[in-house]
C-alpha positions, 0 to 999 in steps of 0.5 A, spaced: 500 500 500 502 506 497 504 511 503 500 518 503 505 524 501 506 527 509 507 533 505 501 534 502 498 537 509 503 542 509 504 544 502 495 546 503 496 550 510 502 553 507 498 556 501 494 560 504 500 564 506 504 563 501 499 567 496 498 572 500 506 573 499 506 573 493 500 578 491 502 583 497 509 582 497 514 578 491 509 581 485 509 589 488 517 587 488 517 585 482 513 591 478 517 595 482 524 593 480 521 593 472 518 600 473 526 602 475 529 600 467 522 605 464 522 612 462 518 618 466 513 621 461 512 630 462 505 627 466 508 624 471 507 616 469 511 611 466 514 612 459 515 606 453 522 605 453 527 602 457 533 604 460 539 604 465 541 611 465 535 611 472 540 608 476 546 614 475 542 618 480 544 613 485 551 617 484 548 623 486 552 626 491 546 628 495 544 621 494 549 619 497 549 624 503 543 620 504 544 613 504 550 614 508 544 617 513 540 612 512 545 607 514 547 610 520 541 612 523 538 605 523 544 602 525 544 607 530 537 606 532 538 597 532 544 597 536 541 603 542 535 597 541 539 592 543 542 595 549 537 597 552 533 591 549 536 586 553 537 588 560 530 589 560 528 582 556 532 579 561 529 583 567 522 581 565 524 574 565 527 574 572 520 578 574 514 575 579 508 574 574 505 580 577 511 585 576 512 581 568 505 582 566 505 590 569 511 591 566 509 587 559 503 592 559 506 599 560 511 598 553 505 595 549 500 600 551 504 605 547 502 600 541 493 602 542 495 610 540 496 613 534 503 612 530 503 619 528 500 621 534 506 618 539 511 622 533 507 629 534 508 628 542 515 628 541 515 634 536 511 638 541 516 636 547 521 638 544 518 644 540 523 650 542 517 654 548 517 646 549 518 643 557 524 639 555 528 646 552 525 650 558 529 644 563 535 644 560 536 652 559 533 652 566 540 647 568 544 651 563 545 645 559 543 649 552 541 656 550 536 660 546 539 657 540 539 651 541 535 647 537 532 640 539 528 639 533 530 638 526 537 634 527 539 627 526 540 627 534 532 628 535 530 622 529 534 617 532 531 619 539 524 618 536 526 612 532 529 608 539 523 610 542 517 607 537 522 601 536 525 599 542 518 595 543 520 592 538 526 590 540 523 587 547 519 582 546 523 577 542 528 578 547 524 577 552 520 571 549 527 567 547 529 569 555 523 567 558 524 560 556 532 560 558 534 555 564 536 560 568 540 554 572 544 555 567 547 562 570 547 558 577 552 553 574 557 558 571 557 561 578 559 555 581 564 555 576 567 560 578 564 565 572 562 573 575 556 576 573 558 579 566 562 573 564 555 569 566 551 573 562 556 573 556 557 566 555 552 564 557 545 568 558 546 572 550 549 565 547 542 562 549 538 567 546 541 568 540 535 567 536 532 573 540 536 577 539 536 576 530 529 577 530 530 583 535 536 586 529 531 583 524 524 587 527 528 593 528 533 594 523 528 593 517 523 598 519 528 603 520 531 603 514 524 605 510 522 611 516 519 616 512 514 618 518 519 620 524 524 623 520 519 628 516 517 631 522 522 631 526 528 630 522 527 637 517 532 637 511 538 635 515 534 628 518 532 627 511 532 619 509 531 615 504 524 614 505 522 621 505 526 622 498 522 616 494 515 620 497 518 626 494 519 623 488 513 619 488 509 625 489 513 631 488 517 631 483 512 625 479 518 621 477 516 614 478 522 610 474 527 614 479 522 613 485 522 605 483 530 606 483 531 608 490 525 603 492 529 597 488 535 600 492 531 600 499 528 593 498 536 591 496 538 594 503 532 590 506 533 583 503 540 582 504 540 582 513 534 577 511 538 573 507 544 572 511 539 571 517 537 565 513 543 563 511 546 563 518 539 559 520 541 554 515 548 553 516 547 552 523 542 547 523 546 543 517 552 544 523 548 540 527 547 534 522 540 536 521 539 537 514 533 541 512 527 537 507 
């Protein structure tokens, strides 16, 4: 008697899935990167002919300015993410049930209010007439120029802040199912505090802390947002240069290159994560189906 393809169920529970992906995600793509070899038309629509002179705006010095930013500031805003992200992964970890679930709540809370909204907030405290200037010219640490607004410094603070949440919970999640038995024995053996937690409590949640680069780095890397409110010219990023193009400027092929070139960014951290994946379970002896 023939034995049933085992893979059949999960070929139908992944289809679902799977579809989705390709209509709201690899066909978009795709479009995209062909819109980037097109003509503009005056109208601002796509032209007949095919090209590759769009990708010499790529080396535009402005253009370069700003990758160089946008690079930068998502580095920036992920590595900050970490920091902060896993002392508090670990402190929610080690947390009493009570304690973990209020703690839980206070960094979810920020997620039930309107994204533009928390990002307005920022731009009123930090406005000039705002409470944050008046502290700070009160103490002495700023003057009446100083502006908090409109700078790269103040666009990597509102990213940290609306990401970090982001960076939190994956760390927490892989910390919660750490065995904390573990830091005991490394005590045992001698091993300080910091030497423990090196060794052995960030090793074993490797895998949260990927995700936490991954959920980061990505959606910083297409902020358009925070950057357009808070940043000003000198916070600009390449999100905020695809829209002008888009709807400014009404040149789609230069837009989809800048797209095609973000996309690029995106995949690269995502193919080495699942690279990283594969040649570790292969190193393990587990050869993937």
């Amino acid at each position: 008697m023939k034995r049933p393809n085992s893979k059949i169920p999960e070929l139908a529970l992944s289809l679902p899935t799977m579809g989705w992906l390709v209509v709201l995600f690899i066909i978009p793509t795709i479009v995209i990167l062909l819109i980037a070899f097109r003509t503009g038309d005056p109208y601002g629509g796509i032209g007949d002919q095919w090209t590759v002179e769009n990708f010499s705006e790529l080396a535009n010095p402005v253009y370069r300015g700003i990758m160089v930013r946008t690079v930068v500031l998502s580095v920036l805003t992920t590595a900050i993410c970490l920091v902060l992200g896993v002392p508090a992964g670990y402190c929610l970890a080690r947390a009493e049930k009570k304690k973990r679930d209020f703690l839980l709540l206070l960094i979810i809370v920020p997620f039930w209010i309107n994204f533009l909204i928390r990002i307005f907030a920022w731009k009123v405290v930090l406005h000039p007439e705002g409470i944050v200037k008046n502290f700070l010219l009160l103490i002495g640490i700023v003057n009446d120029q100083t502006l908090l607004l409109y700078r790269p410094g103040t666009v990597l603070l509102v990213m940290v802040y609306s990401y970090i949440p982001f960076a939190v919970l994956p760390i927490y999640a892989a910390a919660e199912k750490f065995d904390f038995s573990l830091l005991d024995a490394a005590h045992d053996l001698g091993a300080n505090w910091y030497r423990a937690f090196y060794r052995v409590f960030l090793p074993g949640i490797r895998q949260g802390i990927l995700t936490a680069i991954l959920v980061v780095f990505i959606p910083a890397l297409g902020s358009y947002v925070i950057p357009d409110i808070v940043g000003g010219p000198g916070g600009e990023m390449i999100g905020n240069k695809i829209a002008q193009k888009t709807f400014i400027d009404r040149h789609l092929p230069h837009a989809s290159v800048l797209s095609s070139l973000l996309v690029l960014a995106v995949m690269i951290p995502m193919t080495a994560s699942l690279f990283m994946k594969r040649r570790k379970t292969v190193g393990r002896g587990i050869i993937p189906g």
